[in-house]
C-alpha positions in Angstrom: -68.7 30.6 -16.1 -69.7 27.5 -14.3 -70.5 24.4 -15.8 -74.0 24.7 -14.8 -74.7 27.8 -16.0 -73.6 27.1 -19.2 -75.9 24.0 -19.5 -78.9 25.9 -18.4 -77.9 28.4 -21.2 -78.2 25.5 -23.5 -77.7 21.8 -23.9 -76.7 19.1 -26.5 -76.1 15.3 -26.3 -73.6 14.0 -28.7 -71.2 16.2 -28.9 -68.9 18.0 -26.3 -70.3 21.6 -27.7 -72.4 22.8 -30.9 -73.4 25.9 -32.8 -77.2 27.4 -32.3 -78.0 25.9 -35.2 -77.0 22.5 -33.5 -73.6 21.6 -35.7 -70.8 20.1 -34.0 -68.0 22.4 -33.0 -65.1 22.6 -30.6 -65.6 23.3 -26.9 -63.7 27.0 -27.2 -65.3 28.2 -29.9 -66.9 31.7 -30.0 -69.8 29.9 -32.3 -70.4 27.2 -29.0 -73.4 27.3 -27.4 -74.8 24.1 -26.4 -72.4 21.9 -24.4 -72.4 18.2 -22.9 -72.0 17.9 -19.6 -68.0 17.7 -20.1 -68.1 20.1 -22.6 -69.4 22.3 -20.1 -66.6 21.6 -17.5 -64.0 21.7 -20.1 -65.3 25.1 -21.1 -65.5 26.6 -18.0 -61.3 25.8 -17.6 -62.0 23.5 -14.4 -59.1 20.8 -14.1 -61.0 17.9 -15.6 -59.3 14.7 -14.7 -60.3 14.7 -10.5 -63.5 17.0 -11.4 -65.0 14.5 -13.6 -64.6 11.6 -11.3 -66.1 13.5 -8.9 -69.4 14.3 -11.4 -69.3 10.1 -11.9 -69.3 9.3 -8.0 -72.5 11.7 -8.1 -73.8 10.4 -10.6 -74.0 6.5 -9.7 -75.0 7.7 -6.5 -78.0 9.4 -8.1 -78.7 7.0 -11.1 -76.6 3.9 -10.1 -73.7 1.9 -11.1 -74.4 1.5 -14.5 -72.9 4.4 -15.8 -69.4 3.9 -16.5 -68.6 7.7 -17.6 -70.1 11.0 -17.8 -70.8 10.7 -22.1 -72.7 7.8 -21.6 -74.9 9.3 -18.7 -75.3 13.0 -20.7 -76.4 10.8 -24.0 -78.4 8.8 -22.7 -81.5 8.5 -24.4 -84.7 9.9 -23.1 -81.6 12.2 -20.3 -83.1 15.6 -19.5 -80.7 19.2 -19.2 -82.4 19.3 -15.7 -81.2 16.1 -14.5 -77.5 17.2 -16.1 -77.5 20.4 -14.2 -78.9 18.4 -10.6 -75.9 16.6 -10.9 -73.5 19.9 -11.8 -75.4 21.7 -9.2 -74.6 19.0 -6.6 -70.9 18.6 -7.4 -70.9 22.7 -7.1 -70.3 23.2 -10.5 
């Protein structure tokens, strides 16, 4: 499933994946239902090392240079899911 999808399906900041009832668990989980955004591409099996680069160059673009990785931009306070999936939907993810 792409990364996007699985964001739309639902969303979390602080931790790469949690249960519906918003507890921390691992990315693989069958209890996983809310994902960062690199929970999300990890999920989904996508190579992450040149994918997430990718995401961050997208990112700045959009947002600017302050972001120095993908946690800090999906955690940021006040970040909406719809500006996380703009950003998936972009990279084609």
């Amino acid at each position: 499933m792409k990364p996007s999808t699985l964001i739309k399906r639902g969303w979390c900041q602080g931790n790469y994946a949690k249960t519906k009832n918003g507890r921390p668990t691992k990315v693989n989980s069958k209890a996983a239902v809310k994902f960062c955004i690199l929970g999300a591409i990890q999920r989904s099996g996508i190579s992450t090392i040149h994918v997430n680069m990718d995401v961050l160059r997208i990112v700045r673009k959009l947002h600017g240079n302050k972001f120095d990785s993908l946690s800090v931009f999906n955690d940021l306070p006040g970040r909406k899911k719809k500006d996380v999936i703009k950003v998936l939907k972009l990279a084609g993810l």
